[in-house]
N, C-alpha and C positions, 0 to 999 in steps of 0.2 A: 617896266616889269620889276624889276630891283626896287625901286621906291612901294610900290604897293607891298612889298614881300611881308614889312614886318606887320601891317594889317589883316593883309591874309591871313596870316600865323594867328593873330591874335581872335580874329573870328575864327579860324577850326578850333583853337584851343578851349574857346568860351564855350562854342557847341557842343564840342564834342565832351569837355567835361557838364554840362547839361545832360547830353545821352547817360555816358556812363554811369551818374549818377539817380539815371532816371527819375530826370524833373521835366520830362516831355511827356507828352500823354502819347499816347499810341491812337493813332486812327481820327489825330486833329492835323488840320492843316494850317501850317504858321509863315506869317507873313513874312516875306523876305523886308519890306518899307521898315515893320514895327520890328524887327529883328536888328534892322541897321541904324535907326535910331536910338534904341536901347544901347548898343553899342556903340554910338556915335563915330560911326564909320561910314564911306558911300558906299554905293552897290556893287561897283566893280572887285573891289577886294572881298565884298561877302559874295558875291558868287562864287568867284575862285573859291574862297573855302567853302561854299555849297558842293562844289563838282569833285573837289578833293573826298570829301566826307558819302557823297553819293559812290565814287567809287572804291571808295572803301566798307560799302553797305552798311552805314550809318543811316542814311536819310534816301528818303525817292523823292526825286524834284519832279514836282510840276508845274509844269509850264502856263504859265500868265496865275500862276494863282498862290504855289508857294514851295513848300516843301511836307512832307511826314517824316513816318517813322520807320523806315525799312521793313515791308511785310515780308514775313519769313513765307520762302516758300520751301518746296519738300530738297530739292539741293540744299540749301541753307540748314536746314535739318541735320541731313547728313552730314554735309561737310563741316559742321561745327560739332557734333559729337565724335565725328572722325580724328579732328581736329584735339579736342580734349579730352580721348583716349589716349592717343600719343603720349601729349605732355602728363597728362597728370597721370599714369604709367609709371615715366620715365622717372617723376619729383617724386612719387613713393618709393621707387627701386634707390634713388640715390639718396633718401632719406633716411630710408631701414639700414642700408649699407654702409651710414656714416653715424649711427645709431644711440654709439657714446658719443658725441661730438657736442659740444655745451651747446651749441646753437639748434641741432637737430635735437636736445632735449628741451628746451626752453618752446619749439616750436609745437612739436609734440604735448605737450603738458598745456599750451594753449591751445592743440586743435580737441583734446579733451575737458578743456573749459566750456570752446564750444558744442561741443557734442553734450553737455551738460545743458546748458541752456535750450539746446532744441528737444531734452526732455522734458524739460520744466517748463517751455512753452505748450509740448502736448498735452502736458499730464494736467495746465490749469485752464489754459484757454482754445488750444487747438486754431489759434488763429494763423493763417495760413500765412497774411503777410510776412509777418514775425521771425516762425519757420521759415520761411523762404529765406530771408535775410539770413539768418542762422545757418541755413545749407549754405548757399555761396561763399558766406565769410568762410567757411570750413575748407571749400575749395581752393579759394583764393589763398588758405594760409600754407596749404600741400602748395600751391605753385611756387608761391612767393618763398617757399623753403629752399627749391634750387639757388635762387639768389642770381637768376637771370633775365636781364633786363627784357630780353625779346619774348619772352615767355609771358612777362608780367604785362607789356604791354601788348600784346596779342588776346590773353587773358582779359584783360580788362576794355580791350576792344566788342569781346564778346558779351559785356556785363548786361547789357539788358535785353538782349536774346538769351541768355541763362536764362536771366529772373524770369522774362514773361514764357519760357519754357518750361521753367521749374515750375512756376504756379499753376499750369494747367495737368500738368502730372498730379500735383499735390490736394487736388481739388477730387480723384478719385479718392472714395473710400476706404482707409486704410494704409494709405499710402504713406501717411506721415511716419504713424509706428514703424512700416517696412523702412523708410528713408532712414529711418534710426537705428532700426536695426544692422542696416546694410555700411550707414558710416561707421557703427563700433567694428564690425569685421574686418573692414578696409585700415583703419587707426589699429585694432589690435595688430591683423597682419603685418602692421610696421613696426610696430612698437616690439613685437618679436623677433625680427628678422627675419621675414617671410620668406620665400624665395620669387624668382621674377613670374612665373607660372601663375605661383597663387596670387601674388597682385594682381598680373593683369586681367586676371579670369574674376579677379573680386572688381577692380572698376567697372571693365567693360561691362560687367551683366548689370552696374548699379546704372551706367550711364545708357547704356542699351534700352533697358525696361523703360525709363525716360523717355529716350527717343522713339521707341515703337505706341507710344501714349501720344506723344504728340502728333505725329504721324496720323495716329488714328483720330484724332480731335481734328485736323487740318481737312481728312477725308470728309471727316460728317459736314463738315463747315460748308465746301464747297459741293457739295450736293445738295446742299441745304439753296445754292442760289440758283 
């Protein structure tokens, strides 16, 4: 068990940094063989980090054939926007809170870089990938402002159930202006010193309208089979 350990680790960590940075495709099935030879590793240690990652809802294994991409179902929904209400809540109450602090300016004045940039991608090409990129980075930089490990890595667990969340939201008409419009509210509310009310009533309705979109996208899907 111990001799396989540091193999293990090293297939969840190649995996898992492949999801995160989604270089998987969604809805392909990939071979456990061509997976353990790329990594020139045997199969026992890339299972284990298969079943690790599968219950961590990274991946759905299947059986004699390979693995995908964790299909979100309507729990997964919830509990991931439930999930990222909480925190990012909490990293804007302690962000506005610590307001003069050179680190919470320096973060600030970058997450209005990037709020800059996802106008300047609506206002030239409206391409959505782009924009998506641009929303998360904005997220990820309110998380990554508490400066807590478990956050960031929970956060970042979630990274491509954001993304392919965010882009089916952003793919309704009009949605991008509203996304812009809705992160200047949320960045100004901090940059003010909002109080805890007006945060949380400013993310939840930004991350909420999200999650009732996709929700409603997941419904057409599976009537549709």
């Amino acid at each position: 068990m111990y001799t396989h350990r540091p193999l293990q680790e090293k297939a969840y960590h190649h995996l898992k940094k492949l999801i995160t940075e989604c270089k998987l495709e969604p809805n392909v099935i990939y071979s456990e063989t061509k997976m353990c030879s790329e990594l020139g590793i045997s199969r026992t240690p890339f299972k284990d980090a298969l079943v690790r990652l599968s219950q961590d809802k990274y991946i759905d294994i299947i059986p004699s054939k390979g693995f995908c991409l964790h299909q979100m179902s309507y729990n997964d929904v919830h509990s991931t926007y439930q999930v990222r209400v909480a925190i990012e809540t909490f990293c804007a109450i302690n962000l506005s809170g610590n307001i003069n602090n050179s680190e919470s300016q320096k973060c600030i004045k970058k997450m209005y870089g990037i709020l800059a940039s996802m106008k300047e991608a609506l206002k030239e090409t409206e391409d959505i990938a782009v924009f998506s990129e641009f929303d998360f980075e904005f997220h990820r930089s309110l998380v990554n402002s508490a400066k807590n490990d478990e956050f960031d890595d929970l956060f970042a667990s979630y990274q491509y159930r954001i993304s392919s969340l965010t882009t089916k939201n952003l793919i309704i008409p009009g949605s991008l202006s509203e996304a812009c419009n809705e992160h200047e509210q949320i960045l100004k509310a901090i940059s003010t010193g909002g109080n805890v009310g007006q945060l949380y009533g400013l993310i939840e309705t930004h991350l909420e309208q999200q999650r009732n979109i996709v929700l409603s996208y997941l419904s057409s899907v599976s009537s549709d089979l």
